[in-house]
Each structure stands twice: as C-alpha cells, then as structure tokens.
C-alpha positions, 0 to 999 in steps of 0.5 A: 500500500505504501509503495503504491501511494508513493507511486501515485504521489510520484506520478502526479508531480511528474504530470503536473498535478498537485497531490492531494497528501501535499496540499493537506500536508502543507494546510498542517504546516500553516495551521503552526503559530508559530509557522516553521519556516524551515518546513515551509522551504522544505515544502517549496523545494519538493511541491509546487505550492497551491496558489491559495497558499502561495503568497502566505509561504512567500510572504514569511520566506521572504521576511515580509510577514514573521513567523508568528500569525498572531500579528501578521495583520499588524505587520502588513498593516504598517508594510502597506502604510510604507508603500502608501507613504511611498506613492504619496512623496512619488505622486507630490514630487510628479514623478507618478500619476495614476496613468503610471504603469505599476511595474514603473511605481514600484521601480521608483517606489524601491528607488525612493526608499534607497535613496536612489533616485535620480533627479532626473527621469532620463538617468532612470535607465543608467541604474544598474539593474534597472531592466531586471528590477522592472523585470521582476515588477512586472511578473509579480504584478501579473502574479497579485493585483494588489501594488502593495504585495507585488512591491514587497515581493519585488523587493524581497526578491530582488534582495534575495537575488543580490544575496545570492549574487556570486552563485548567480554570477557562476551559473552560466559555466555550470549550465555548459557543465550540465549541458555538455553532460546531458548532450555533447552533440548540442554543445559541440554545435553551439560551440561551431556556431561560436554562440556559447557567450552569447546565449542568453542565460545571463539574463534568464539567471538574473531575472530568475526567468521572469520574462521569459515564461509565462506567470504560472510557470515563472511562479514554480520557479520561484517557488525552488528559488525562494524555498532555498533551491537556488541552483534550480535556475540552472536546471531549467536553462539545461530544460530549455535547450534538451526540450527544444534541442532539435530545432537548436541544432536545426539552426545554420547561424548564430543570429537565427540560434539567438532569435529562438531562444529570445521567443521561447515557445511557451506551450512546452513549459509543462514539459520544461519544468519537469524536466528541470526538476528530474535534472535536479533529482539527478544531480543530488540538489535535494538540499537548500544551495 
C-alpha cells in the first residue's frame, strides 16, 4: 500500500498535478503559530505550492510577514502604510500619476526608499539593474493585483537575488557543465556556431526567468528559488535547450540560434519544468544551495 501511494504521489508531480497528501500536508504546516519556516522551504523545494497558499509561504520566506500569525495583520498593516507613504512623496514630487504603469511605481517606489533616485527621469535607465528590477515588477504584478504585495515581493526578491549574487554570477559555466553532460552533440554545435557567450542565460539567471515564461510557470520557479533551491535556475536553462534541442541544432547561424531562444515557445513549459526538476533529482540538489 505504501509503495503504491508513493507511486501515485510520484506520478502526479511528474504530470503536473498537485497531490492531494501535499496540499493537506502543507494546510498542517500553516495551521503552526508559530509557522516553521524551515518546513515551509522544505515544502517549496519538493511541491509546487497551491496558489491559495502561495503568497502566505512567500510572504514569511521572504521576511515580509514573521513567523508568528498572531500579528501578521499588524505587520502588513504598517508594510502597506510604507508603500502608501511611498506613492504619496512619488505622486507630490510628479514623478507618478495614476496613468503610471505599476511595474514603473514600484521601480521608483524601491528607488525612493534607497535613496536612489535620480533627479532626473532620463538617468532612470543608467541604474544598474534597472531592466531586471522592472523585470521582476512586472511578473509579480501579473502574479497579485494588489501594488502593495507585488512591491514587497519585488523587493524581497530582488534582495534575495543580490544575496545570492556570486552563485548567480557562476551559473552560466555550470549550465555548459550540465549541458555538455546531458548532450555533447548540442554543445559541440553551439560551440561551431561560436554562440556559447552569447546565449542568453545571463539574463534568464538574473531575472530568475521572469520574462521569459509565462506567470504560472515563472511562479514554480520561484517557488525552488525562494524555498532555498537556488541552483534550480540552472536546471531549467539545461530544460530549455534538451526540450527544444532539435530545432537548436536545426539552426545554420548564430543570429537565427539567438532569435529562438529570445521567443521561447511557451506551450512546452509543462514539459520544461519537469524536466528541470528530474535534472535536479539527478544531480543530488535535494538540499537548500
């Protein structure tokens, strides 16, 4: 019986579907006050958390909300009153209107708070990692509809990301390393098209994938990533390219090569992340990097 179950619990992740003993397993784990945040992340890097729960998880993984539910209202009371000070000053110094796009407000609601924000709108774009930030708004604002969570979550990520800078900043010789061991024949092209430093998993590492696949699946990414799997991001980029390996090696330039992969098809995303996440199995990355 038990082998059975472990089966069927097998079967529907690597399907996509959310098991039944996963959800129940984490409606325990919320119901702890204080919450265990440990078991929080445990659960982040096995399961895909259900998106009722989601932005809870997130919210004490990523320090927004503490472990101690008994005063999560309070807490997010004073997060959402920063951000109401925050658009106020922006809005008093004409900065935003409320035409603004929300991706935009809370790029220069974070530059405020830093005390990085320049006088002038035209040095918005010299800001290092200006593209990334606005990267990651936009995906947390199609992630909630509400400002004051997709800026905290913006924020708390981007934190987390710099945190983790120097293992990012290796990720893209260990995608050659996975890749050359998981297809030698695709290396070996990429290597004749002499694209390998150009390819683009510098940016899908530093924006987490956020512009690159559709809201549902960045999400589960994040999941991993939050969870403590930062190294997760490596096995999707190697996903990638083992999914669509026979229309890369199909590509006779370098610039044709490139144009694929700057327009990932997004139908296969299914396909994509449980390959990325049999990789992590396979490579003994069951544990927080």
């Amino acid at each position: 019986m038990t082998d059975d179950r472990n089966f069927r619990s097998h079967y529907y992740e690597k399907v996509g579907f959310r098991g039944v003993e996963e959800k129940k397993s984490l409606q325990i784990l919320l119901k702890d006050d204080p919450l265990d945040d440990q078991k929080l992340a445990v659960f982040c890097q096995r399961f895909p958390v259900p998106v009722m729960y989601r932005q809870l998880v997130w919210k004490v993984l990523l320090d927004i909300l503490p472990v101690h539910q008994s005063v999560h209202q309070f807490v997010w009371q004073q997060r959402s009153e920063q951000c109401n000070d925050l658009q106020r000053s922006l809005k008093v110094m004409n900065i935003i209107t409320d035409e603004t796009p929300q991706d935009d407000i809370i790029f220069k609601m974070y530059l405020l708070q830093e005390g990085l924000l320049p006088l002038e709108e035209s040095c918005l774009n010299d800001i290092e990692d200006a593209a990334v930030y606005i990267d990651l708004a936009n995906a947390a604002c199609e992630m909630t509809e509400d400002l004051h969570e997709a800026y905290w979550l913006t924020f708390r990520i981007y934190q987390l990301r710099e945190k983790h800078s120097e293992l990012l900043d290796t990720m893209p010789s260990s995608f050659l390393c996975y890749l050359s061991k998981e297809d030698p024949a695709l290396i070996e092209h990429l290597t004749v098209l002499r694209c390998c430093k150009s390819l683009p998993y510098e940016k899908w590492f530093q924006s987490m994938f956020a512009s690159v696949f559709p809201v549902s699946t960045v999400e589960r990414i994040w999941d991993r990533f939050i969870g403590g799997s930062h190294k997760f991001l490596v096995f999707v980029a190697v996903a990638v390219f083992l999914t669509y390996k026979m229309q890369l090696r199909s590509k006779k330039s370098r610039q044709d090569l490139l144009n694929f992969l700057a327009n990932i098809p997004s139908e296969n995303c299914e396909v994509m992340f449980v390959k990325a996440s049999e990789l992590w199995e396979k490579y003994g990355t069951t544990k927080a990097d």
